[in-house]
Kinemage of the C-alpha trace (Angstrom):
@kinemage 1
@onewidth
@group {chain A} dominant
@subgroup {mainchain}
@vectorlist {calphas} color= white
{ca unk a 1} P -7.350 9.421 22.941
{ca unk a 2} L -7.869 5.762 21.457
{ca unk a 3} L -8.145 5.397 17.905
{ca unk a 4} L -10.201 2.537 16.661
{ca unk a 5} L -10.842 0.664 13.330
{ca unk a 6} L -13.439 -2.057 12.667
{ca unk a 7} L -13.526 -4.645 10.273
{ca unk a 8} L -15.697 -5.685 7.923
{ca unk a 9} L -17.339 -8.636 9.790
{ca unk a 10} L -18.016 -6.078 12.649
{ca unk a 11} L -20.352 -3.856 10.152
{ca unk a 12} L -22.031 -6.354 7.988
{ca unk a 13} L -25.381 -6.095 9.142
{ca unk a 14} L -27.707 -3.746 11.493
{ca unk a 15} L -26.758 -5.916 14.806
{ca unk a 16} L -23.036 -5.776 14.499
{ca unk a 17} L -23.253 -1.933 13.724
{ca unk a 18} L -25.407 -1.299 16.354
{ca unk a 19} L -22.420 -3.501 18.681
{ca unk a 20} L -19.895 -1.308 17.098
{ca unk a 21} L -21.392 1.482 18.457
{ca unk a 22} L -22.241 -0.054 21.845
{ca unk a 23} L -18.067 -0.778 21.764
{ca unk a 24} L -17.416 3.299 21.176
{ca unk a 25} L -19.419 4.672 23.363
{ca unk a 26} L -18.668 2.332 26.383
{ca unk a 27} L -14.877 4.075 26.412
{ca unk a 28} L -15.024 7.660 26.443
{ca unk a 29} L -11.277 7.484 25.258
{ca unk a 30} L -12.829 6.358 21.695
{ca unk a 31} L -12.766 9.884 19.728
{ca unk a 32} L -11.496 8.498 16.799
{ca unk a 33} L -13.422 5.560 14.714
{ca unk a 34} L -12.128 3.727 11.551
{ca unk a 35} L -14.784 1.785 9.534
{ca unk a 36} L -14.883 -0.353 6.769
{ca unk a 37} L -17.065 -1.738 4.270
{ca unk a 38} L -19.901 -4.039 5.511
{ca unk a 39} L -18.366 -7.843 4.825
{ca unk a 40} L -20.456 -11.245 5.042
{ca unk a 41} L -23.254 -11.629 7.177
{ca unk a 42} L -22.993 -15.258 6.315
{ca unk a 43} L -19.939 -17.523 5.171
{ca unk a 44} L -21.606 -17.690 1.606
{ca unk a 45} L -22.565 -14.110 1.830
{ca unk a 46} L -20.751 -11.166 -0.582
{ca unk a 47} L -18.578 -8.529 1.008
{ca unk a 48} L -19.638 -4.874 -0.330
{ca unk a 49} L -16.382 -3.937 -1.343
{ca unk a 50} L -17.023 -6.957 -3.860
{ca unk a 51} L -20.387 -5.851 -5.348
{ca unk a 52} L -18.912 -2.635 -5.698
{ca unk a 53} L -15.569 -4.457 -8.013
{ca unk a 54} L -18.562 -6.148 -9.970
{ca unk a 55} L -20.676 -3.083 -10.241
{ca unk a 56} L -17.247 -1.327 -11.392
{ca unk a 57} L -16.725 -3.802 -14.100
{ca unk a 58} L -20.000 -3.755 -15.250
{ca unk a 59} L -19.831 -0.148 -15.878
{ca unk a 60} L -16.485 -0.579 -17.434
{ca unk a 61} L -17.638 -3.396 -19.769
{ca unk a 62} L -20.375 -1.654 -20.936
{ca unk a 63} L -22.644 -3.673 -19.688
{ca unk a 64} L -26.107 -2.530 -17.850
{ca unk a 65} L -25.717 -1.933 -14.050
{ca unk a 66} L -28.575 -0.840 -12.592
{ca unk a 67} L -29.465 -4.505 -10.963
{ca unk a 68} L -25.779 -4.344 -9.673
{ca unk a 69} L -26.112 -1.412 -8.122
{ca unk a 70} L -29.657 -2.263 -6.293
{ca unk a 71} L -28.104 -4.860 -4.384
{ca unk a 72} L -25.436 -2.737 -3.122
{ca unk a 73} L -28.142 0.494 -2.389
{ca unk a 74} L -30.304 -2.442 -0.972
{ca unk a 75} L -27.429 -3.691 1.625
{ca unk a 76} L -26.886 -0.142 3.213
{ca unk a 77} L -30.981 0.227 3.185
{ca unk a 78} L -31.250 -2.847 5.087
{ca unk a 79} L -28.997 -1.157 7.777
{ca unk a 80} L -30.384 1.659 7.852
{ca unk a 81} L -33.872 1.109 8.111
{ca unk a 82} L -33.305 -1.890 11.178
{ca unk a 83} L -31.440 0.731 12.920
{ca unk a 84} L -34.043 3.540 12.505
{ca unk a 85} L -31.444 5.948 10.788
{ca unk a 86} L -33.017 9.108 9.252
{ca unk a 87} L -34.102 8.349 5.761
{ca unk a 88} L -32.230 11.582 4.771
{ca unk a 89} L -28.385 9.563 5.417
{ca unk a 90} L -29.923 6.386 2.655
{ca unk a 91} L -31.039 9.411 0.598
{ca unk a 92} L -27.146 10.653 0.337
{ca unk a 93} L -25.734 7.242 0.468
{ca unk a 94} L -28.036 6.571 -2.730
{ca unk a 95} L -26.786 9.332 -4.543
{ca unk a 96} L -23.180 8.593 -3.614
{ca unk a 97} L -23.186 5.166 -5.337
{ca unk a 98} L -25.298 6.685 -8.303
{ca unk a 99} L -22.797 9.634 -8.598
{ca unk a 100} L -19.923 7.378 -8.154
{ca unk a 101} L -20.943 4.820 -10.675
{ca unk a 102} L -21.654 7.485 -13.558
{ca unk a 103} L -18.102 8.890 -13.276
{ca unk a 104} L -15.592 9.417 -15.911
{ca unk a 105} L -14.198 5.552 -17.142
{ca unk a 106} L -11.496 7.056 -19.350
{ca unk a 107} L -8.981 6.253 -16.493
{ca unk a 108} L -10.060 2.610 -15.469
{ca unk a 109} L -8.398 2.223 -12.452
{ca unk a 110} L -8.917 5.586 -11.129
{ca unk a 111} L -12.779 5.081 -12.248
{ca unk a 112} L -12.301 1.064 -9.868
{ca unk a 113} L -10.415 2.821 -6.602
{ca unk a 114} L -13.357 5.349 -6.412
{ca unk a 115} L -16.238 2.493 -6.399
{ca unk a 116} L -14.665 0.634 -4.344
{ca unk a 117} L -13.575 3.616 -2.115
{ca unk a 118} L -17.298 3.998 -1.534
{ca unk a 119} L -18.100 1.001 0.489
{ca unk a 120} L -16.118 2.278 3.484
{ca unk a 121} L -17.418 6.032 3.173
{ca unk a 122} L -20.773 5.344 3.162
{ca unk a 123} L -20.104 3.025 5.810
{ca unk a 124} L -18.906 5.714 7.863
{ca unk a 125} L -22.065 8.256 7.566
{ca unk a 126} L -24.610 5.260 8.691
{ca unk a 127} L -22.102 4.908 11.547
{ca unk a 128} L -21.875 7.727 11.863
{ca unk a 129} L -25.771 8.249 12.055
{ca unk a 130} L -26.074 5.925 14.162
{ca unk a 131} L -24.326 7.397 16.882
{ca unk a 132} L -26.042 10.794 15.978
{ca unk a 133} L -29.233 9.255 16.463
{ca unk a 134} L -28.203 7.566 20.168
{ca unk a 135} L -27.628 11.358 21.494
{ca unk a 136} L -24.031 11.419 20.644
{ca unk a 137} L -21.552 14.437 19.295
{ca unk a 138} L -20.658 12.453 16.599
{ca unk a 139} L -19.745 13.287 12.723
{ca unk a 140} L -18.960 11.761 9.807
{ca unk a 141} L -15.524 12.891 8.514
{ca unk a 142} L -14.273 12.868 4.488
{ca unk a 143} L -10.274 11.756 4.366
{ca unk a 144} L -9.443 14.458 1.493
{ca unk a 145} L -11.402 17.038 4.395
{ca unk a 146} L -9.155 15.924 7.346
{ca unk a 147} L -5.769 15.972 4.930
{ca unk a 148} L -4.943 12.153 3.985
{ca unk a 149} L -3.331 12.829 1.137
{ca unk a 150} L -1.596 9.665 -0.699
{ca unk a 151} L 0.181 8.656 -4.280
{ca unk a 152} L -1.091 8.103 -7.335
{ca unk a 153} L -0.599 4.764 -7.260
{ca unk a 154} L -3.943 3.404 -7.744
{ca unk a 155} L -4.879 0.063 -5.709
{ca unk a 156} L -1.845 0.123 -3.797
{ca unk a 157} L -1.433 3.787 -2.608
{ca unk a 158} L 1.645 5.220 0.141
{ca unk a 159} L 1.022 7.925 2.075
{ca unk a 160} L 2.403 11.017 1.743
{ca unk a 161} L 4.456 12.988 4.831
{ca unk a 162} L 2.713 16.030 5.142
{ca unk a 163} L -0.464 14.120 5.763
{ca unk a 164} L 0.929 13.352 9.306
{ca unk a 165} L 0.576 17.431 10.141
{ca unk a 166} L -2.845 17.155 8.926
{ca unk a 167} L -4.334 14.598 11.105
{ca unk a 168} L -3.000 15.915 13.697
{ca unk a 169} L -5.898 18.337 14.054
{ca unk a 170} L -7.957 15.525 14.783
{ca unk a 171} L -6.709 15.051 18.339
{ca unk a 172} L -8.417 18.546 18.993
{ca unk a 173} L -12.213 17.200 17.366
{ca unk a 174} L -14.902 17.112 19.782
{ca unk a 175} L -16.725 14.372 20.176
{ca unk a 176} L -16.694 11.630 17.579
{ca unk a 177} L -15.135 11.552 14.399
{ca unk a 178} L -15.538 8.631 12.073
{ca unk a 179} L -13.637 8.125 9.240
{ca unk a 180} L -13.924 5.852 6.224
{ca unk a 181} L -10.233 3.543 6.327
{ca unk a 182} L -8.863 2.032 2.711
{ca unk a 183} L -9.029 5.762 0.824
{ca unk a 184} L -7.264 8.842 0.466
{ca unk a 185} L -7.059 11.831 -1.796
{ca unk a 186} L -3.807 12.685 -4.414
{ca unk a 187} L -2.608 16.235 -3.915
{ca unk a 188} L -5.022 16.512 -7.253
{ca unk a 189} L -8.104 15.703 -5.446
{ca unk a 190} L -8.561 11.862 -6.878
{ca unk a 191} L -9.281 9.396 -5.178
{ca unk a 192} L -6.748 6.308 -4.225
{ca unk a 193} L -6.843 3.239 -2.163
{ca unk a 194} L -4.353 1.779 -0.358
{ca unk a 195} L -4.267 -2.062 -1.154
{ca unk a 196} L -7.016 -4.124 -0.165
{ca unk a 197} L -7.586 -4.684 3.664
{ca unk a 198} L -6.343 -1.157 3.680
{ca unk a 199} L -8.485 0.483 6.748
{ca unk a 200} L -5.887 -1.495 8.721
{ca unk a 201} L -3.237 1.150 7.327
{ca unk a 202} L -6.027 4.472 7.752
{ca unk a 203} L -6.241 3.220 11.722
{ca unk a 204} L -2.665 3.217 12.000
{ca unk a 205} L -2.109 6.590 10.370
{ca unk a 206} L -4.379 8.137 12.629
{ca unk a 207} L -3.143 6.725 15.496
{ca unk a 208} L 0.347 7.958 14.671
{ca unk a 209} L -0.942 11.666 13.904
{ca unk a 210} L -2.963 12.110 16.855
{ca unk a 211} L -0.114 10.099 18.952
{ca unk a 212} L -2.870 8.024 20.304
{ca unk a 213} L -2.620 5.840 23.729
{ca unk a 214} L -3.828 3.108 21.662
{ca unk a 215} L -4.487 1.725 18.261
{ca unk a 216} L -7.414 -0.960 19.247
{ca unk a 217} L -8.281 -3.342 15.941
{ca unk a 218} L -11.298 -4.882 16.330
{ca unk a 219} L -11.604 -7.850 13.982
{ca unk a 220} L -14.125 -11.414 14.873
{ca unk a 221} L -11.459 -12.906 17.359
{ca unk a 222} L -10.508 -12.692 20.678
{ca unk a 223} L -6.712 -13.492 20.178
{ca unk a 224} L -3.917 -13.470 17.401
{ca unk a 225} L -3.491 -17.286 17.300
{ca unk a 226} L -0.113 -19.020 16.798
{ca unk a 227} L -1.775 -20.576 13.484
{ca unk a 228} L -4.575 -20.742 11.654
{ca unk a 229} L -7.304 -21.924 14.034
{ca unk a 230} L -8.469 -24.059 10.796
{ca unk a 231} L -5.570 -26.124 10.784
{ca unk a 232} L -5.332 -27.197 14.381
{ca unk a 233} L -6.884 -27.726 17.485
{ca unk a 234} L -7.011 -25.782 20.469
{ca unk a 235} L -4.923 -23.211 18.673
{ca unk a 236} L -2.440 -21.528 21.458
{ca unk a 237} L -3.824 -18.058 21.878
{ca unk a 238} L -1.094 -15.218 21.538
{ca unk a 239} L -1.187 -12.457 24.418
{ca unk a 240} L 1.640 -10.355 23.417
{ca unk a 241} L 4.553 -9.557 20.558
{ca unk a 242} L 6.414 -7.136 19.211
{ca unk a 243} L 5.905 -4.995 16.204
{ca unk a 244} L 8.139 -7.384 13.932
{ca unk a 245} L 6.840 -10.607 15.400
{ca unk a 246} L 3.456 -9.241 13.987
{ca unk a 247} L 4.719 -7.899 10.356
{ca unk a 248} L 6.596 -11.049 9.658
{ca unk a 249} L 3.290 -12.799 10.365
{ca unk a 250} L 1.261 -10.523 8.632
{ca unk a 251} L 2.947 -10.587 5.154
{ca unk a 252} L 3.422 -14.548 5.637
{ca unk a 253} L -0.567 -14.978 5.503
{ca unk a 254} L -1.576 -14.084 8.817
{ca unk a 255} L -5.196 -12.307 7.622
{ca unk a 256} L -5.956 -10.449 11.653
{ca unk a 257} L -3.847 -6.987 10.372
{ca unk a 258} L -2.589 -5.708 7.217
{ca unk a 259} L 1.086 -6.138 7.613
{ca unk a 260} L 1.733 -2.486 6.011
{ca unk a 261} L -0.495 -1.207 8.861
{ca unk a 262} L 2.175 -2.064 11.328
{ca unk a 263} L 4.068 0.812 9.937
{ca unk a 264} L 2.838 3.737 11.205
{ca unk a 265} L 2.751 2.598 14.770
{ca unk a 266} L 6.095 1.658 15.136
{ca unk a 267} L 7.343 4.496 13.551
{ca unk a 268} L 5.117 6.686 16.657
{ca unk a 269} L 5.440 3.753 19.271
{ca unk a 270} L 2.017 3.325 19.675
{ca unk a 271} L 0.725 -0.390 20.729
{ca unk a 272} L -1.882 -1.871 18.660
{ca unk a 273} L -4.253 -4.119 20.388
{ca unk a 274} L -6.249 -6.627 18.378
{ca unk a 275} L -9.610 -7.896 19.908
{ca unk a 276} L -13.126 -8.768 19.096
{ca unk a 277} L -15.942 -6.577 18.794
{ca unk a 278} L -18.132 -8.868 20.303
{ca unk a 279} L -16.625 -9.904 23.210
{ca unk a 280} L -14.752 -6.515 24.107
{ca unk a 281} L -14.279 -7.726 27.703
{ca unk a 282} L -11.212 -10.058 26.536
{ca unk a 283} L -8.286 -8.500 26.742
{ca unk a 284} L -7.105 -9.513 22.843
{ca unk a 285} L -3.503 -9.458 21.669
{ca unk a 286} L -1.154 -6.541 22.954
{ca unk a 287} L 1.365 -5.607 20.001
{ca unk a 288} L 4.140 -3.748 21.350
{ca unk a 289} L 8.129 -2.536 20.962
{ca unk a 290} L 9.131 -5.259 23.281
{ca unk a 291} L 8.035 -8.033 25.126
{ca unk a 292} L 10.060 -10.702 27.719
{ca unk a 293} L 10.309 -13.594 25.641
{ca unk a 294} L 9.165 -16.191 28.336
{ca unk a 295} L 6.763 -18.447 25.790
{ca unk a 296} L 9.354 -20.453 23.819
{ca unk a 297} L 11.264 -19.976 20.830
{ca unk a 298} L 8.646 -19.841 17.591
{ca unk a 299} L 5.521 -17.378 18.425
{ca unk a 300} L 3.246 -18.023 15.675
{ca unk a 301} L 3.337 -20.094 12.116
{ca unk a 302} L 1.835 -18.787 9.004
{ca unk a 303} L 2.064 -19.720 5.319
{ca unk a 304} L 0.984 -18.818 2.132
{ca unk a 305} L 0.671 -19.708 -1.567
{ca unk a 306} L 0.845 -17.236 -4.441
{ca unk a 307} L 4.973 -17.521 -5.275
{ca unk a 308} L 7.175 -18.257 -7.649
{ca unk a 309} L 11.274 -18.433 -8.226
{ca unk a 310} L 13.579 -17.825 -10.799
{ca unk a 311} L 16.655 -19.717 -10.138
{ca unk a 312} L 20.257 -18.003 -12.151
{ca unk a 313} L 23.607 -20.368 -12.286
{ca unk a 314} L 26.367 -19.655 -12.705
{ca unk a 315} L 30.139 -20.937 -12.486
{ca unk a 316} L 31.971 -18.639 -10.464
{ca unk a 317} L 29.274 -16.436 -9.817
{ca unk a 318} L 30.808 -15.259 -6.276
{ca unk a 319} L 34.027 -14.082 -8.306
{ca unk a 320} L 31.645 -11.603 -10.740
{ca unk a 321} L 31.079 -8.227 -8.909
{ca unk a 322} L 27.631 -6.409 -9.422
{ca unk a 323} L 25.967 -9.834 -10.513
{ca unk a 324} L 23.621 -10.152 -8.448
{ca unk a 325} L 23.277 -6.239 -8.522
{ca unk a 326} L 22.741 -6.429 -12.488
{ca unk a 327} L 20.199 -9.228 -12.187
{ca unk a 328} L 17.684 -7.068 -9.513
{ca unk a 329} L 18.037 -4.236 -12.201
{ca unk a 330} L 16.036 -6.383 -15.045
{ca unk a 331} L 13.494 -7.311 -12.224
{ca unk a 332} L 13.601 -3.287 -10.984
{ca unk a 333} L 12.737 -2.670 -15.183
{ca unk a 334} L 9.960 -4.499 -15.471
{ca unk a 335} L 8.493 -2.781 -11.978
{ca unk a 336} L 8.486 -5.967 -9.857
{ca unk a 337} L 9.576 -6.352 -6.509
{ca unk a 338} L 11.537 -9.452 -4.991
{ca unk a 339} L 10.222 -11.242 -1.566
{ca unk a 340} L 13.624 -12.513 -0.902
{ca unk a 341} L 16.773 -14.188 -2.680
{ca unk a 342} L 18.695 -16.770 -1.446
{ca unk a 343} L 22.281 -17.599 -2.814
{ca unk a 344} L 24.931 -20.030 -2.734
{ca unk a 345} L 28.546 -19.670 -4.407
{ca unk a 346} L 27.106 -20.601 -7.916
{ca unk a 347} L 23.600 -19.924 -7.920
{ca unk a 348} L 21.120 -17.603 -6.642
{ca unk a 349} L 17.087 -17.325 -6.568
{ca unk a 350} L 14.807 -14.543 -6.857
{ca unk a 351} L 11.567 -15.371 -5.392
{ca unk a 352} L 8.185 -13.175 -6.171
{ca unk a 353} L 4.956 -13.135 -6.051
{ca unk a 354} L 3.652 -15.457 -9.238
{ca unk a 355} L 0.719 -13.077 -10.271
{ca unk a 356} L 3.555 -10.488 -11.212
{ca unk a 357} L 5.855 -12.377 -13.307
{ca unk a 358} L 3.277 -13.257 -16.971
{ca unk a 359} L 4.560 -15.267 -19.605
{ca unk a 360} L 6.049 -11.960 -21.846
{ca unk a 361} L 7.999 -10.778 -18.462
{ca unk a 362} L 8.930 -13.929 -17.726
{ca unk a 363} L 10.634 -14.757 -21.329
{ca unk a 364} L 12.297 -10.851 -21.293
{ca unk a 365} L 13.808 -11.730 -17.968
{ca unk a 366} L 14.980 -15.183 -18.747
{ca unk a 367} L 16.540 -13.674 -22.150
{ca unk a 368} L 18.375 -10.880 -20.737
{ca unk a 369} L 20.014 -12.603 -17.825
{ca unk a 370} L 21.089 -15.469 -20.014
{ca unk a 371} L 22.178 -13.265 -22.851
{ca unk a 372} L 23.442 -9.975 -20.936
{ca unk a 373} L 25.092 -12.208 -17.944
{ca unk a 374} L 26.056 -15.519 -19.494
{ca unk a 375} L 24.023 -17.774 -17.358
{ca unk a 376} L 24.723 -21.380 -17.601
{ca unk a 377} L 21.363 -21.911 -16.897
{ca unk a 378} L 17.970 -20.135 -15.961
{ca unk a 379} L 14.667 -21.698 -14.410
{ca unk a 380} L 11.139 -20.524 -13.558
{ca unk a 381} L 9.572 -22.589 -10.681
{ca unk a 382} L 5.853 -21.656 -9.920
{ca unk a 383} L 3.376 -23.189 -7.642
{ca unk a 384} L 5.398 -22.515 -4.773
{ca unk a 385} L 4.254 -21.553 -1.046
{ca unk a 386} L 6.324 -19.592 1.578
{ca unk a 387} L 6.066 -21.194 5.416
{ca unk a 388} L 7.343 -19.369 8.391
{ca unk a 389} L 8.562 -19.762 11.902
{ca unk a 390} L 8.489 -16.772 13.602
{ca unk a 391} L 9.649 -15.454 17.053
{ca unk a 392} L 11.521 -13.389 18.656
{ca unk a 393} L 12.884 -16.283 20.875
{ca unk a 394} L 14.703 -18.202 18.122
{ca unk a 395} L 17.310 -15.935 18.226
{ca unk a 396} L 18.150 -17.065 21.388
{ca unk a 397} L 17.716 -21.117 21.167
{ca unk a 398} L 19.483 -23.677 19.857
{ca unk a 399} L 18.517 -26.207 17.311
{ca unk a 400} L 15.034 -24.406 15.854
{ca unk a 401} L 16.272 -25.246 12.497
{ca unk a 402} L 16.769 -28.977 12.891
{ca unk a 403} L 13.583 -29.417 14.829
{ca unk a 404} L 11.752 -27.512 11.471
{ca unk a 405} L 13.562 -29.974 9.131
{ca unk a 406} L 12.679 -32.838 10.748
{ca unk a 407} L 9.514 -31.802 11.226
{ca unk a 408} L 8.891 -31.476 7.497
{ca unk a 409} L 11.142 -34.636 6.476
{ca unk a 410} L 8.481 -36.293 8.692
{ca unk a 411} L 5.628 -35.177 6.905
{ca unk a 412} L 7.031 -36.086 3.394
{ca unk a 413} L 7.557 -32.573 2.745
{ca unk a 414} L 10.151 -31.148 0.543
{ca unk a 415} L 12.134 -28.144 0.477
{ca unk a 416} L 12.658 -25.790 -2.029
{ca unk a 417} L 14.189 -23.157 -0.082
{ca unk a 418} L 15.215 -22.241 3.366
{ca unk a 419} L 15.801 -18.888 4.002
{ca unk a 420} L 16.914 -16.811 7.653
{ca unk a 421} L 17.743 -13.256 7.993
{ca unk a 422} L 20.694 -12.195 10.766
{ca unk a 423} L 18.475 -10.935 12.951
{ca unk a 424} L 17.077 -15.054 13.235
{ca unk a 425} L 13.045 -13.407 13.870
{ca unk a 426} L 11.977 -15.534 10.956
{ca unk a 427} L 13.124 -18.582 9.151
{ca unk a 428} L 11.137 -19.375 5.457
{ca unk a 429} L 10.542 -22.675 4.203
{ca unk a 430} L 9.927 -22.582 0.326
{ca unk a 431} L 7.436 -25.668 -0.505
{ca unk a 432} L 5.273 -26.536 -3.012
{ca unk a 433} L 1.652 -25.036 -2.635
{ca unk a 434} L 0.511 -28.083 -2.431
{ca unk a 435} L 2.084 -29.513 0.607
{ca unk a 436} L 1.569 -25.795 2.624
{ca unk a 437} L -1.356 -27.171 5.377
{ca unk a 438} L 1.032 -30.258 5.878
{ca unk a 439} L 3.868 -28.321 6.291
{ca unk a 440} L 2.004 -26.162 8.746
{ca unk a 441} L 0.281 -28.719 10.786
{ca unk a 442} L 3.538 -30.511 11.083
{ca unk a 443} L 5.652 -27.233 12.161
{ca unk a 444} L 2.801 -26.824 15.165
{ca unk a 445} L 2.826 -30.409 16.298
{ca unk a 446} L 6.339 -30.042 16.488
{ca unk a 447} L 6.737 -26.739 18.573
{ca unk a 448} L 3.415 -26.623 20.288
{ca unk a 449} L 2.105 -29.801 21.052
């Protein structure tokens, strides 16, 4: 069995449905089929998942949304009638949205994970209609039906063990199954999404529970490049990496898989294959336990903006046992998690994401470290970006650091922070948002052309 997930750019109109289905039924293997919500059909178009947020907010604001809705009813009609799907599956789609929309608002982000929730299920019935209406053994699948069952932490839901058990009834489904990705069920019977970009995550969930041969990701590209092909020329295709190769990548801005979706797979071994729905011939990127490491030291390069620091000092700061202990514990109050924290002997920074840390947290914070720990001093930097060199290679090669610097020095590029774990995958290069495409374009002129 094969399970696989397609993006949004693979369903946005009639024509790339209709592909997707060509894709799924050209491997007998593919029992098990992820969708999401239809994306742009053109760069200035509006992704579904969007008109459902502004339909959401409408509702919530009080303000009238029946022209919201229209246009969302209007994009799944489009699809539907091109194809020459049974009127009877825009009938229940229809009534869906209308249902959906008219919920309870008391809750407002329950009331916002079920709209949006309904771009990839009704996704998955016209898909799933589709296939139906091509002479296939093919059905449409609800996640609270099959046993997804997640937390109640709305917009950015975990999953929950015993789902694994669950799913695994899938393997046994004959013919077809196709499941909306991005949404689950709490053991209450709500609905929750993981965080956006989530069908990544249901795919590789699936995959684990059925102990699939392969988790295939179909996305617009042939290859995971080594940067973004935007910001260089004949970008340097990537035909293999490992699981962590692809996670460090992932959460440092490369936008090909959710880097929380690489979970699941590792955890069950299975090797996730990224290629493009409309040229299925190409054999994509193979993501895998291990790999030879024959292509160099740095893999791939990705960046991105969003960050901010907080920088503590403090004379004899290495001397004071459970400092840097106490100071996570005011961050681990307030419910925000650190991306990493760099020290020296007298100083150390804690470095987030920026649209966590508002102006109240940030003047609690500042105020208990400097009165409850006796800083000398305590900063807030914002506007920062995080850059990264990643590969498994570096681990094994000399110098990667000083060819980075230099890189950057050359480009007038300064450094805020440079950051490398033991394990030498990854090295981060804190710079000003500002300076992140120069930083970039510099790093791949320097270790790949």
């Amino acid at each position: 069995m094969k399970v696989c997930k397609f993006g949004g750019s693979s369903l946005a109109d009639a024509a790339q449905v209709a592909q997707v289905c060509d894709v799924v039924l050209a491997d007998p293997d593919r029992r098990l089929v992820v969708v999401s919500a239809p994306g742009k059909r053109f760069k200035d178009d509006i992704k579904v998942t969007d008109l459902l947020i502004a339909c959401a907010n409408a509702r919530l604001d009080g303000k009238p949304t029946d022209e919201a809705l229209a246009v969302v009813v209007a994009r799944y009609r489009e699809i539907q009638e091109t194809l020459g799907v049974a009127p009877a599956v825009m009938d229940a789609i229809s009534e869906n949205l209308a249902t959906t929309l008219a919920g309870n608002v008391e809750h407002r982000e329950r009331f916002m994970d079920a709209m949006k929730a309904a771009g990839e299920d009704n996704s998955a019935r016209l898909v799933a209609a589709e296939l139906q209406r091509r002479g296939t053994d093919a059905r449409y699948l609800n996640p609270g039906d099959a046993g997804l069952l997640l937390s109640d932490e709305y917009g950015n839901a975990r999953l929950l063990p015993e789902s694994y058990d669950n799913l695994a009834r899938l393997h046994e489904a004959e013919g077809i199954t196709v499941f909306p990705g991005f949404f689950g069920y709490t053991r209450e019977g709500e609905v929750v999404t993981f965080s956006r970009g989530g069908s990544d995550i249901t795919g590789a969930i699936l995959a684990a529970a059925v102990k699939a041969e392969v988790y295939e990701n179909f996305t617009d590209v042939d290859f995971v490049c080594s940067i973004d092909p935007s910001l260089a020329e004949n970008v340097k295709p990537i035909t293999e990496m490992t699981y962590r190769e692809m996670r460090e990548l992932s959460y440092a801005g490369f936008n090909v898989l959710h880097d929380e979706a690489i979970i699941p797979a590792v955890h069950a071994e299975i090797p996730i294959r990224i290629c493009n729905t409309n040229n299925p011939a190409v054999p994509g990127t193979l993501i895998v336990a291990e790999r030879e490491v024959t292509h160099g030291a740095v893999l791939g390069i990705a960046g991105s903006g969003g960050f901010c620091s907080v920088l503590v000092s403090k004379y004899l700061m290495n001397r004071e046992i459970g400092f840097g202990r106490r100071i996570l514990q005011f961050f681990e109050e307030e419910g925000l998690s650190f991306e990493h924290m760099p020290s020296g002997v007298d100083n150390l920074s804690v470095v987030l994401r920026e649209d966590e840390l508002d102006t109240a947290t940030t003047e609690r914070i500042v105020t208990h470290i400097r009165e409850k720990l006796g800083a000398d001093s305590v900063s807030v930097e914002h506007g920062l970006a995080l850059v990264m060199l990643v590969g498994e290679g570096m681990h094994y090669t000399v110098g990667v650091a000083m060819r980075a610097t230099a890189a950057l020095a050359d480009a007038n590029v300064n450094l805020e922070m440079i950051d490398q774990g033991s394990s030498e995958l990854s090295i981060v290069f804190g710079i000003k948002e500002a300076d992140r495409k120069a930083a970039m374009k510099a790093l791949y002129e320097k270790f790949f052309e």
